[in-house]
DRENGUTI-581127 format. One record per residue: residue in three letters; residue number from 1; x, y, z of N, C-alpha, C, O in turn. Coordinates in pm, whole numbers, plus 50000, padded with zeros to 5 digits. Example, Ala and Ser with C-alpha at 12.3 -4.5 7.8 and 13.67 -1.06 7.14 Angstrom:
REM DRENGUTI-581127
<node residuo="Ala" num="1" n_c1="51319" n_c2="49431" n_c3="50780" ca_c1="51230" ca_c2="49550" ca_c3="50780" c_c1="51320" c_c2="49670" c_c3="50780" o_c1="51424" o_c2="49668" o_c3="50846"/>
<node residuo="Ser" num="2" n_c1="51285" n_c2="49775" n_c3="50708" ca_c1="51367" ca_c2="49894" ca_c3="50714" c_c1="51290" c_c2="50003" c_c3="50787" o_c1="51341" o_c2="50114" o_c3="50804"/>
END
This chain:
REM DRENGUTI-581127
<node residuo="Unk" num="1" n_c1="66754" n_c2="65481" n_c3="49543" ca_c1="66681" ca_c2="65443" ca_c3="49663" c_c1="66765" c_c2="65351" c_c3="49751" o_c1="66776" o_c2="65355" o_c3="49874"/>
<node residuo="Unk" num="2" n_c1="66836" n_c2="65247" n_c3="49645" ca_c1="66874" ca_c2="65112" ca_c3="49770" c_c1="67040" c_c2="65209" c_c3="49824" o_c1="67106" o_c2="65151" o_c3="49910"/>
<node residuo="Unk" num="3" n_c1="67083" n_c2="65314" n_c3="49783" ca_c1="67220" ca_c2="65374" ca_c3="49817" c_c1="67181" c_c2="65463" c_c3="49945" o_c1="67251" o_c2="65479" o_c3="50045"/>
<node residuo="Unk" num="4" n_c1="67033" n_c2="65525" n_c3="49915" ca_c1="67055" ca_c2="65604" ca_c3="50028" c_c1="67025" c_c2="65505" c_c3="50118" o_c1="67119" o_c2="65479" o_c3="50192"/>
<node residuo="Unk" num="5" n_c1="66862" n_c2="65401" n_c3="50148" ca_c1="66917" ca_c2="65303" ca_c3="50252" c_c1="67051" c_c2="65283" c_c3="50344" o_c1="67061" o_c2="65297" o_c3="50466"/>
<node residuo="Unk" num="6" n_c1="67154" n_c2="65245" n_c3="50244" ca_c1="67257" ca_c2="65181" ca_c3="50279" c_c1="67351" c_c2="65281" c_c3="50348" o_c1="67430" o_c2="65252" o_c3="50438"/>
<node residuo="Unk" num="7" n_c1="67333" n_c2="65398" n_c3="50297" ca_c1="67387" ca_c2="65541" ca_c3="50359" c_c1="67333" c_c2="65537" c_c3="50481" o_c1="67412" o_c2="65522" o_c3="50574"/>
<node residuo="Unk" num="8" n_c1="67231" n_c2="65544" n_c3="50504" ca_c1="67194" ca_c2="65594" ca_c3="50623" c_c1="67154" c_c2="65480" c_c3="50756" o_c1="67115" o_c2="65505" o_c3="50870"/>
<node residuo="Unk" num="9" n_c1="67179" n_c2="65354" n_c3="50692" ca_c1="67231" ca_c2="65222" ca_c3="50746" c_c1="67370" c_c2="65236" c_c3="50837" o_c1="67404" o_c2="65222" o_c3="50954"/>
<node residuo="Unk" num="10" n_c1="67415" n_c2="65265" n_c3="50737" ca_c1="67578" ca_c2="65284" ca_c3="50753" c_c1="67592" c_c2="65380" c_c3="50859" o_c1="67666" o_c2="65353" o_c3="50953"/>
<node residuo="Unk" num="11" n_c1="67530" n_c2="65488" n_c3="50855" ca_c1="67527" ca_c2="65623" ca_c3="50943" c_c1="67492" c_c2="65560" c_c3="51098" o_c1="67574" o_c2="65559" o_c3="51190"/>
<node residuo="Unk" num="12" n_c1="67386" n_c2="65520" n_c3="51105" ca_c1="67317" ca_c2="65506" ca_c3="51185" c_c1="67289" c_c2="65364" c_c3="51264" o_c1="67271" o_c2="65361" o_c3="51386"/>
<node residuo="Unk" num="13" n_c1="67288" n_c2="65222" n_c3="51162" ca_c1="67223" ca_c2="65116" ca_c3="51193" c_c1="67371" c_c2="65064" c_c3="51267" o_c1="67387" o_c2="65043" o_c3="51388"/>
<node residuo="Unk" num="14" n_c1="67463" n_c2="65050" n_c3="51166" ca_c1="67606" ca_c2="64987" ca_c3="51183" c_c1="67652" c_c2="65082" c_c3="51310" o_c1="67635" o_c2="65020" o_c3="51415"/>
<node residuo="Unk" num="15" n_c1="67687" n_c2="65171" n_c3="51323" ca_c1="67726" ca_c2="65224" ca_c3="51513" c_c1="67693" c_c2="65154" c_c3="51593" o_c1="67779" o_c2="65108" o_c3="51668"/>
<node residuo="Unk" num="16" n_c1="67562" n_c2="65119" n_c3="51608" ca_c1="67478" ca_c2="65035" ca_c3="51711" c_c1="67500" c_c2="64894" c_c3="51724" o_c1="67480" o_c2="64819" o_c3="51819"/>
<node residuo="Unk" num="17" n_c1="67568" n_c2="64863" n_c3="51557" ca_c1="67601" ca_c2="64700" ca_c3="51617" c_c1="67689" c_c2="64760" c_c3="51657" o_c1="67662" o_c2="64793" o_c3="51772"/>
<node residuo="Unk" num="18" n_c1="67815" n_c2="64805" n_c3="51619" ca_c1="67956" ca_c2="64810" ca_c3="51676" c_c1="67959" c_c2="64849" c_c3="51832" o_c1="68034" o_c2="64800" o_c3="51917"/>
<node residuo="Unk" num="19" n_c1="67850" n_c2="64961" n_c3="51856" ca_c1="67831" ca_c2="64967" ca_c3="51976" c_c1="67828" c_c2="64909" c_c3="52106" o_c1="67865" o_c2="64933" o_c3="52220"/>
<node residuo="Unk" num="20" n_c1="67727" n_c2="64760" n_c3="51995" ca_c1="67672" ca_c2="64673" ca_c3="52065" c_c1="67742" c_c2="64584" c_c3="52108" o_c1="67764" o_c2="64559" o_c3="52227"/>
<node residuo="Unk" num="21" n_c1="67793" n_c2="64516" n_c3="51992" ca_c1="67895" ca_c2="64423" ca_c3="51983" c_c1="68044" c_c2="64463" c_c3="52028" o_c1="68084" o_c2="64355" o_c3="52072"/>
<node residuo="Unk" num="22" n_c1="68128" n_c2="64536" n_c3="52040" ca_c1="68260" ca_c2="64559" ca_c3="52092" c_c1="68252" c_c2="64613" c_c3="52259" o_c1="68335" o_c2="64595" o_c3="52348"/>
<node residuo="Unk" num="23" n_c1="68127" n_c2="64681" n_c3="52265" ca_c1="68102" ca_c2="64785" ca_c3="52416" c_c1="68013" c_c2="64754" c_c3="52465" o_c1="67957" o_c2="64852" o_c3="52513"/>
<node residuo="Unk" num="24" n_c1="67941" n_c2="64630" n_c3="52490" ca_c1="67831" ca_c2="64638" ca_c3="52534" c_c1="67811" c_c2="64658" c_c3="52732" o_c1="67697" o_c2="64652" o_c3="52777"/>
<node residuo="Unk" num="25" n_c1="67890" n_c2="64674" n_c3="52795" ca_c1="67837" ca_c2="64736" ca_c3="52940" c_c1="67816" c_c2="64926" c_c3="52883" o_c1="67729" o_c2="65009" o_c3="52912"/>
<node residuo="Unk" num="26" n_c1="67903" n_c2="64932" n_c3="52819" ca_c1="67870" ca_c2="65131" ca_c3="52765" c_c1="67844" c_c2="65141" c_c3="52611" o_c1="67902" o_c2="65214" o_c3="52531"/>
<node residuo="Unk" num="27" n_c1="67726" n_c2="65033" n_c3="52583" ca_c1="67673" ca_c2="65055" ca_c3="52420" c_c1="67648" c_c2="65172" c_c3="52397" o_c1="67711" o_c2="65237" o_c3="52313"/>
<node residuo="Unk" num="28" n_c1="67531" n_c2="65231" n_c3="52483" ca_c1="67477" ca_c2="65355" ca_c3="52467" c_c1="67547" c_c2="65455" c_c3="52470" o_c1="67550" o_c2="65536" o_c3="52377"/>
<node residuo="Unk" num="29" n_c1="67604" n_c2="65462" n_c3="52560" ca_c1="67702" ca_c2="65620" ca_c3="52544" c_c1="67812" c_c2="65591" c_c3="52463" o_c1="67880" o_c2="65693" o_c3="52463"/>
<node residuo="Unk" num="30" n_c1="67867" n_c2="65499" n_c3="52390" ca_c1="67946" ca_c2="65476" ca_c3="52278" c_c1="67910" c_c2="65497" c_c3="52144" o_c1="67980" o_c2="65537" o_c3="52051"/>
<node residuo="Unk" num="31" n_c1="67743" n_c2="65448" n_c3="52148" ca_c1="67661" ca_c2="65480" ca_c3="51982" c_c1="67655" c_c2="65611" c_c3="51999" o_c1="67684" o_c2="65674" o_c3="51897"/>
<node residuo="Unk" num="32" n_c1="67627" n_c2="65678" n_c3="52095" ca_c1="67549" ca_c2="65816" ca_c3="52052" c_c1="67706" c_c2="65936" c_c3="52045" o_c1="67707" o_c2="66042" o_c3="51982"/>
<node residuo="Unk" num="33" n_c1="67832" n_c2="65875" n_c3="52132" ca_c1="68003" ca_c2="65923" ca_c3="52017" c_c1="67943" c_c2="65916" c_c3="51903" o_c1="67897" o_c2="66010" o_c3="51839"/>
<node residuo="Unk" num="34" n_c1="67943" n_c2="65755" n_c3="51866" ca_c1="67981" ca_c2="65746" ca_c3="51731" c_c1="67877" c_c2="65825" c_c3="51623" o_c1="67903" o_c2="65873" o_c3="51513"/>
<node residuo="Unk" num="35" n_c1="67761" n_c2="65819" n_c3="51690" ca_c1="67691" ca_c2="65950" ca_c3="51640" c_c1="67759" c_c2="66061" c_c3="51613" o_c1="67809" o_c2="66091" o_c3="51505"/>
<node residuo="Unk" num="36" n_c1="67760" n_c2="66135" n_c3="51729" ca_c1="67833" ca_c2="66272" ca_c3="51698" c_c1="67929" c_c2="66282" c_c3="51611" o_c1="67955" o_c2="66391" o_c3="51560"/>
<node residuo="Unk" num="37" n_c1="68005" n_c2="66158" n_c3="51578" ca_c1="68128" ca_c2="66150" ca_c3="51459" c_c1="68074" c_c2="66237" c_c3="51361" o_c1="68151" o_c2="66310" o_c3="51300"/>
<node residuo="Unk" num="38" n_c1="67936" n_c2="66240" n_c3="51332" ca_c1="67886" ca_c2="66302" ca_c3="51201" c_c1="67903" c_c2="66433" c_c3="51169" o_c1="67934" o_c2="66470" o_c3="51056"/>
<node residuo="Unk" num="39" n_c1="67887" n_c2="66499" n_c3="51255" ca_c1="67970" ca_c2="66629" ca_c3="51296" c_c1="68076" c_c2="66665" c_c3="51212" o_c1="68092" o_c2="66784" o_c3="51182"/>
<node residuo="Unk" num="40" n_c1="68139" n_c2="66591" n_c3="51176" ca_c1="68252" ca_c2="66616" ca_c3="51092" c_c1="68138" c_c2="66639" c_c3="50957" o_c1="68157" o_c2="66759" o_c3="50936"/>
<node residuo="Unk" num="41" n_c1="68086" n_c2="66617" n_c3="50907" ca_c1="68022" ca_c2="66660" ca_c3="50804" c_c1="67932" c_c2="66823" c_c3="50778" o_c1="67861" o_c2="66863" o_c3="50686"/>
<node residuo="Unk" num="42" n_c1="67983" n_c2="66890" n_c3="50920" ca_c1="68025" ca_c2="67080" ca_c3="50914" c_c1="68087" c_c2="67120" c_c3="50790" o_c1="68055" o_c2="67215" o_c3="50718"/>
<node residuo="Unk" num="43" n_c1="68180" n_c2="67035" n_c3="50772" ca_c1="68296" ca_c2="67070" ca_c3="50668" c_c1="68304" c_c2="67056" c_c3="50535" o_c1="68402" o_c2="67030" o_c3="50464"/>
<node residuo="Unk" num="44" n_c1="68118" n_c2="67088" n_c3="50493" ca_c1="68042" ca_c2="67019" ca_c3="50369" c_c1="67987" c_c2="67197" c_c3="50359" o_c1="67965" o_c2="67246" o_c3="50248"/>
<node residuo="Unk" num="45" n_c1="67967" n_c2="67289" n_c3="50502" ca_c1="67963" ca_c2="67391" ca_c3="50456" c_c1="68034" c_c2="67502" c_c3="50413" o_c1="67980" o_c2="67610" o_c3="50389"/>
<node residuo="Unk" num="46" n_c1="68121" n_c2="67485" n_c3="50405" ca_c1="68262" ca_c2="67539" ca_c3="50370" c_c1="68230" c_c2="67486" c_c3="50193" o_c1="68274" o_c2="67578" o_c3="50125"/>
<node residuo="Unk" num="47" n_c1="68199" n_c2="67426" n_c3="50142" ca_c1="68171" ca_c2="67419" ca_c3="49966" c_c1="68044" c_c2="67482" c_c3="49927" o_c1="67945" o_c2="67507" o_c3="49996"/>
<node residuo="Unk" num="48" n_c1="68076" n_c2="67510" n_c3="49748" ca_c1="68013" ca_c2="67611" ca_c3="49679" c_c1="67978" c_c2="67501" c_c3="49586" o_c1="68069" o_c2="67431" o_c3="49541"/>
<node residuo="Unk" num="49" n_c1="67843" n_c2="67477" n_c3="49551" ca_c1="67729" ca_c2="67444" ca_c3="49668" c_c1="67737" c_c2="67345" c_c3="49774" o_c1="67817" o_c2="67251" o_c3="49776"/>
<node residuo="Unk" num="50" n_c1="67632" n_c2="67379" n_c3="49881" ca_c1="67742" ca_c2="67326" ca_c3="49998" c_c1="67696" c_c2="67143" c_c3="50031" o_c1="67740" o_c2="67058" o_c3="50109"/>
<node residuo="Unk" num="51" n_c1="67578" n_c2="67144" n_c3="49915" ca_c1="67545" ca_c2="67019" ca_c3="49865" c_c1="67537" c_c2="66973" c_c3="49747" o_c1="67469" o_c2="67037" o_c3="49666"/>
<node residuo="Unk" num="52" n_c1="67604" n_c2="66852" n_c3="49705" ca_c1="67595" ca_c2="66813" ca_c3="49557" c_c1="67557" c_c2="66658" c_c3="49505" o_c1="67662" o_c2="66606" o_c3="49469"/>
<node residuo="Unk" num="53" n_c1="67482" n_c2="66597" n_c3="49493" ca_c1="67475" ca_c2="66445" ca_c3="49473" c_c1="67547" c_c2="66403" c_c3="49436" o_c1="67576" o_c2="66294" o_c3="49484"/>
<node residuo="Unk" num="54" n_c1="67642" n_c2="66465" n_c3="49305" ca_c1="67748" ca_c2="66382" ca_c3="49232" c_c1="67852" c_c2="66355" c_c3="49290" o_c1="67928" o_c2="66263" o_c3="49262"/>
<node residuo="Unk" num="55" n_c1="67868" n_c2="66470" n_c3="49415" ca_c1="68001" ca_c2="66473" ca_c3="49448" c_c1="68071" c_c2="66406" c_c3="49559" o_c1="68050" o_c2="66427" o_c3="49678"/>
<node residuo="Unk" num="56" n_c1="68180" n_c2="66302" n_c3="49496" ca_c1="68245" ca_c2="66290" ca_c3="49618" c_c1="68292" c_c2="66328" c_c3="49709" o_c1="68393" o_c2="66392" o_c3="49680"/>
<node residuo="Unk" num="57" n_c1="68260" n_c2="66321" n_c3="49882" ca_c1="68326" ca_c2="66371" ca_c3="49933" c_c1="68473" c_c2="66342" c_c3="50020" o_c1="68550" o_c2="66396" o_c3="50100"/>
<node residuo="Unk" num="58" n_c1="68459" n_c2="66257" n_c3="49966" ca_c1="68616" ca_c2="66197" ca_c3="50001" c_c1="68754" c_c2="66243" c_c3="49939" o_c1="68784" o_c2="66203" o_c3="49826"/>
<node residuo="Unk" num="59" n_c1="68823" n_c2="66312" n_c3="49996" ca_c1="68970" ca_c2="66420" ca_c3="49907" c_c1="68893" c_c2="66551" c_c3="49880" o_c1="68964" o_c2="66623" o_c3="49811"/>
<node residuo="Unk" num="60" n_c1="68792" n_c2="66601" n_c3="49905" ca_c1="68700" ca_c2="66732" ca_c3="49824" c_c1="68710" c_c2="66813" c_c3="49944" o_c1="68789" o_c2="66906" o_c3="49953"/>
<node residuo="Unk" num="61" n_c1="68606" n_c2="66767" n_c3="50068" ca_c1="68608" ca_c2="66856" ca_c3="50164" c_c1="68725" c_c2="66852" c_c3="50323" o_c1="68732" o_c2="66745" o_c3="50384"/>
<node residuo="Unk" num="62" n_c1="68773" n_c2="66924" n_c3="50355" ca_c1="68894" ca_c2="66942" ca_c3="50434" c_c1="68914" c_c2="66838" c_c3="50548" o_c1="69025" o_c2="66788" o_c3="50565"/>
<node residuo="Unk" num="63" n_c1="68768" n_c2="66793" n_c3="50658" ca_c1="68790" ca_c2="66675" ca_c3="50726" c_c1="68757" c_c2="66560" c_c3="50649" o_c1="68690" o_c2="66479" o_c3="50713"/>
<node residuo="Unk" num="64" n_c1="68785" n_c2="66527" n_c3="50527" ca_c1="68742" ca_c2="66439" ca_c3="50423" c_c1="68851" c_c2="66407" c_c3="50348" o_c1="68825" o_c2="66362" o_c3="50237"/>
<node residuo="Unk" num="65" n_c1="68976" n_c2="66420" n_c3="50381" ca_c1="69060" ca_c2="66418" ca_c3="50344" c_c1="69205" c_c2="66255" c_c3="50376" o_c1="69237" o_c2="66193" o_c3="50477"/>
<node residuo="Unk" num="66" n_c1="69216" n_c2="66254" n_c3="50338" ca_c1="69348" ca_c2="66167" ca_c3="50337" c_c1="69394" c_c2="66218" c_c3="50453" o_c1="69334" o_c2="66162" o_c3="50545"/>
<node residuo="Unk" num="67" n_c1="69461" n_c2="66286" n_c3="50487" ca_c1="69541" ca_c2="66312" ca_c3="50570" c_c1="69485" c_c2="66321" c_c3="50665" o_c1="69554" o_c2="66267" o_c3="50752"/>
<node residuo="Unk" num="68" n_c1="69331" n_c2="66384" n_c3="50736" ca_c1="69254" ca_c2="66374" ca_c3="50821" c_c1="69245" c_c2="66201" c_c3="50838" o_c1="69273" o_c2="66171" o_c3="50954"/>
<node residuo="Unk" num="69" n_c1="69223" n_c2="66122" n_c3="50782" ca_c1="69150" ca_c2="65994" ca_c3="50808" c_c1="69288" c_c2="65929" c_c3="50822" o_c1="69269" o_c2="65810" o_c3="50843"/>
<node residuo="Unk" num="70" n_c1="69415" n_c2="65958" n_c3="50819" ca_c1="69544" ca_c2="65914" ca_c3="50916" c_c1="69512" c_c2="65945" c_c3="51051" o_c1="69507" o_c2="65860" o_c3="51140"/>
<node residuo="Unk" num="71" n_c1="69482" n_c2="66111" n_c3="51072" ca_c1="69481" ca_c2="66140" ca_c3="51197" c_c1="69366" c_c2="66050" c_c3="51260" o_c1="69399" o_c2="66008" o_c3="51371"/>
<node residuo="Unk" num="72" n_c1="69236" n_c2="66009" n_c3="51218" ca_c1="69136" ca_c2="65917" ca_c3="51278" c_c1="69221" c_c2="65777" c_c3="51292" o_c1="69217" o_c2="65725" o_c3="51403"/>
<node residuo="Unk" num="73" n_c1="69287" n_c2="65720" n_c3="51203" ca_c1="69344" ca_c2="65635" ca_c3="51244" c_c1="69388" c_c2="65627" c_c3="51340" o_c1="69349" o_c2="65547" o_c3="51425"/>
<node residuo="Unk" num="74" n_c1="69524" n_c2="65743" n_c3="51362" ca_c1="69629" ca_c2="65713" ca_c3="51483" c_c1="69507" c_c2="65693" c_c3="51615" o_c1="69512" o_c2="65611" o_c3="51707"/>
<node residuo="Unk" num="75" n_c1="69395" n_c2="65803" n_c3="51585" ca_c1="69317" ca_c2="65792" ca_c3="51705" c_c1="69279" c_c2="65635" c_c3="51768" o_c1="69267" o_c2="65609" o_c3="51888"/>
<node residuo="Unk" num="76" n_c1="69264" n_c2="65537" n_c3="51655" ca_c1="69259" ca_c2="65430" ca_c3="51736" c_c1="69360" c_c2="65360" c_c3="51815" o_c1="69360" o_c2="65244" o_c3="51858"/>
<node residuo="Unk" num="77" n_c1="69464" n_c2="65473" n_c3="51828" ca_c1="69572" ca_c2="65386" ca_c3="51944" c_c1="69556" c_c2="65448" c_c3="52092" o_c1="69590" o_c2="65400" o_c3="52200"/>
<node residuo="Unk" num="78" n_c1="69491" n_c2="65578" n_c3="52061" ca_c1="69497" ca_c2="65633" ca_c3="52210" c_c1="69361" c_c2="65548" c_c3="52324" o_c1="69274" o_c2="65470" o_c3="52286"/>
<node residuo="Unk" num="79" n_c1="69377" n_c2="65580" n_c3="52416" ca_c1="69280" ca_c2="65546" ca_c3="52512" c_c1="69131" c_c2="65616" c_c3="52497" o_c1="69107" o_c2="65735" o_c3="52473"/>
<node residuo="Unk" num="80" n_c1="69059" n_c2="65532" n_c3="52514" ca_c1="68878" ca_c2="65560" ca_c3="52511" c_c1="68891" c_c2="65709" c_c3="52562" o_c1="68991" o_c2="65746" o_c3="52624"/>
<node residuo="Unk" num="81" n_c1="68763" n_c2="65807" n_c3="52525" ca_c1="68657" ca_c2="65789" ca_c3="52424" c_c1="68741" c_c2="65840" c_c3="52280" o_c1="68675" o_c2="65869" o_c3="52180"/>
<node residuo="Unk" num="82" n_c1="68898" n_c2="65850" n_c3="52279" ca_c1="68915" ca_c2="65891" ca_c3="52178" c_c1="68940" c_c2="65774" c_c3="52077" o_c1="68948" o_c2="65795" o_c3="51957"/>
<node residuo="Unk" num="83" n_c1="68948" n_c2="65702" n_c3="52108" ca_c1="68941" ca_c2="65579" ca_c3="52015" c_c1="68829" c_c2="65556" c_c3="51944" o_c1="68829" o_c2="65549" o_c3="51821"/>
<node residuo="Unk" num="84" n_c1="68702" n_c2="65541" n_c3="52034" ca_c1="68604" ca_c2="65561" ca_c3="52023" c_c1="68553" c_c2="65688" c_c3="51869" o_c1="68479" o_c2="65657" o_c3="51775"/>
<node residuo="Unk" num="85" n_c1="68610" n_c2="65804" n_c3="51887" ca_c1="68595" ca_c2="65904" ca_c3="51832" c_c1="68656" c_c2="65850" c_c3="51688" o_c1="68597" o_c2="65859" o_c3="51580"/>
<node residuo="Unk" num="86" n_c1="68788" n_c2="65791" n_c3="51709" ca_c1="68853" ca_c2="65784" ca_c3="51589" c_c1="68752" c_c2="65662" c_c3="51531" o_c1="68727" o_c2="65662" o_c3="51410"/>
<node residuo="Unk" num="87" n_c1="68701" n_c2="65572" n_c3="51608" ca_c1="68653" ca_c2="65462" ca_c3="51472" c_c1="68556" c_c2="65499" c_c3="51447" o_c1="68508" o_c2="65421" o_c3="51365"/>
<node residuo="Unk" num="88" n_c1="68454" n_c2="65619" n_c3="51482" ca_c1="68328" ca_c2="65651" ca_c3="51443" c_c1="68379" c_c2="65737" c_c3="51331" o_c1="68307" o_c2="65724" o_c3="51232"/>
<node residuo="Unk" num="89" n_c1="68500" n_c2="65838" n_c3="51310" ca_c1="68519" ca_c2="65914" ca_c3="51181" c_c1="68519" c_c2="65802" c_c3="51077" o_c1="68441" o_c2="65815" o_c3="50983"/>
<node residuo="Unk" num="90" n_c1="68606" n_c2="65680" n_c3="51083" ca_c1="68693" ca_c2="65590" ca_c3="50985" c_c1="68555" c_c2="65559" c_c3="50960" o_c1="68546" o_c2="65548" o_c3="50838"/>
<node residuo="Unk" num="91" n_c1="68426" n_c2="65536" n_c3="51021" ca_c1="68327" ca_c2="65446" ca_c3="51004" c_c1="68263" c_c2="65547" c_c3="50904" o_c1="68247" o_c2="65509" o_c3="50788"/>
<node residuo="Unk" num="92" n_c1="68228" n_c2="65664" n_c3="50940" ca_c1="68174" ca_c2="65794" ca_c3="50865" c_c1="68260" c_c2="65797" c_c3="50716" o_c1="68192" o_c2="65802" o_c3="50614"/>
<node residuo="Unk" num="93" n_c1="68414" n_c2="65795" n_c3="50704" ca_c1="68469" ca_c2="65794" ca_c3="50571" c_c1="68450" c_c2="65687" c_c3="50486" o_c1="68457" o_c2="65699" o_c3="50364"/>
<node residuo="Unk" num="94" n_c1="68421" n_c2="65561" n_c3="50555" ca_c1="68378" ca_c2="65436" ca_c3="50472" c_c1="68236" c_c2="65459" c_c3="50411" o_c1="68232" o_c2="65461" o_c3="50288"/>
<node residuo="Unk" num="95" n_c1="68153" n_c2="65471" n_c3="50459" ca_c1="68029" ca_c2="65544" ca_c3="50456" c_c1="68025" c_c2="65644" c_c3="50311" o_c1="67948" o_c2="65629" o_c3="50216"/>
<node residuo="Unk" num="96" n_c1="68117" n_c2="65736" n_c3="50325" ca_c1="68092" ca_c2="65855" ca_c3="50224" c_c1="68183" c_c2="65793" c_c3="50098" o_c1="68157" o_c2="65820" o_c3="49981"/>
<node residuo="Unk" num="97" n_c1="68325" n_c2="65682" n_c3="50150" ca_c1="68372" ca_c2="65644" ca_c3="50046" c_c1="68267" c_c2="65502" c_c3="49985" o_c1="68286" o_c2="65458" o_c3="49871"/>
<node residuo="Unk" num="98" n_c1="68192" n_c2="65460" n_c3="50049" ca_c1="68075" ca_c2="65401" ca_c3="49960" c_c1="67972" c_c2="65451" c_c3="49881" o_c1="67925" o_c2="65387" o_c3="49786"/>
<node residuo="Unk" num="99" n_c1="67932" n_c2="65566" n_c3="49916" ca_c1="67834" ca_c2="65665" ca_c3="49849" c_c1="67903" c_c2="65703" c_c3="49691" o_c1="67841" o_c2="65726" o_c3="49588"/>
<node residuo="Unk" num="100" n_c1="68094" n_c2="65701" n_c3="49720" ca_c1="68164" ca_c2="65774" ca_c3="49576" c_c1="68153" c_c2="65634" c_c3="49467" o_c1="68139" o_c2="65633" o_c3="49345"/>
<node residuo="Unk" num="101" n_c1="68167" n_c2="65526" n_c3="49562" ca_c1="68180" ca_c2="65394" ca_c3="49438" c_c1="68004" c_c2="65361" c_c3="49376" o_c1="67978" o_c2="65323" o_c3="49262"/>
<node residuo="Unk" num="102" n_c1="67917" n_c2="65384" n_c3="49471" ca_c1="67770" ca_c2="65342" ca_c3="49392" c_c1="67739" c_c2="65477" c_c3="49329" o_c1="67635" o_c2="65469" o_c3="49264"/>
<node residuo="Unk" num="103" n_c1="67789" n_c2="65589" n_c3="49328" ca_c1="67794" ca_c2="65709" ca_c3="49206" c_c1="67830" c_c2="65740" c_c3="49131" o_c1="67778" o_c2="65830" o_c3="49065"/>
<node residuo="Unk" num="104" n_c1="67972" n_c2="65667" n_c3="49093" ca_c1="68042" ca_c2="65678" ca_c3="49002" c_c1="68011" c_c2="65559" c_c3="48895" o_c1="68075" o_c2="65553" o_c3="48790"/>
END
């Protein structure tokens, strides 16, 4: 119970501070990017089954990857909204890499 909370805290509650707090003349149209970041979680249907509780998805599914969450990185050097874009993925992989440590 208290993991998914925090999941969907994380998803949802935390954008809105960051939103709030780093952007606040363009909170709104910055939370609802960092929304769409979630999007990247398409790439959950591409697995057999394409949902699993146990499973981490961090290194498993293809934008979930190491090497993807470099490319979100570099994104925080370019100019808005892709910056933007990149810290809503990094925020989304922290997120799913918290879900692997309270499951394991």
């Amino acid at each position: 119970m208290s993991q998914t909370v925090i999941h969907y805290f994380l998803h949802f509650g935390m954008p809105l501070i960051i939103a709030y707090m780093f952007f606040r003349s363009d909170y709104k149209r910055v939370y609802l990017i960092l929304l769409a970041t979630m999007l990247v979680d398409l790439d959950h249907l591409l697995a057999t089954p394409i949902f699993s509780p146990n499973r981490c998805s961090i290194n498993f599914h293809p934008l979930h990857t190491y090497y993807a969450m470099a490319v979100y990185a570099g994104m925080l050097f370019l100019p808005k909204p892709y910056k933007v874009i990149g810290l809503g993925l990094l925020l989304h992989m922290l997120t799913d890499l918290n879900d692997c440590i309270m499951t394991a």
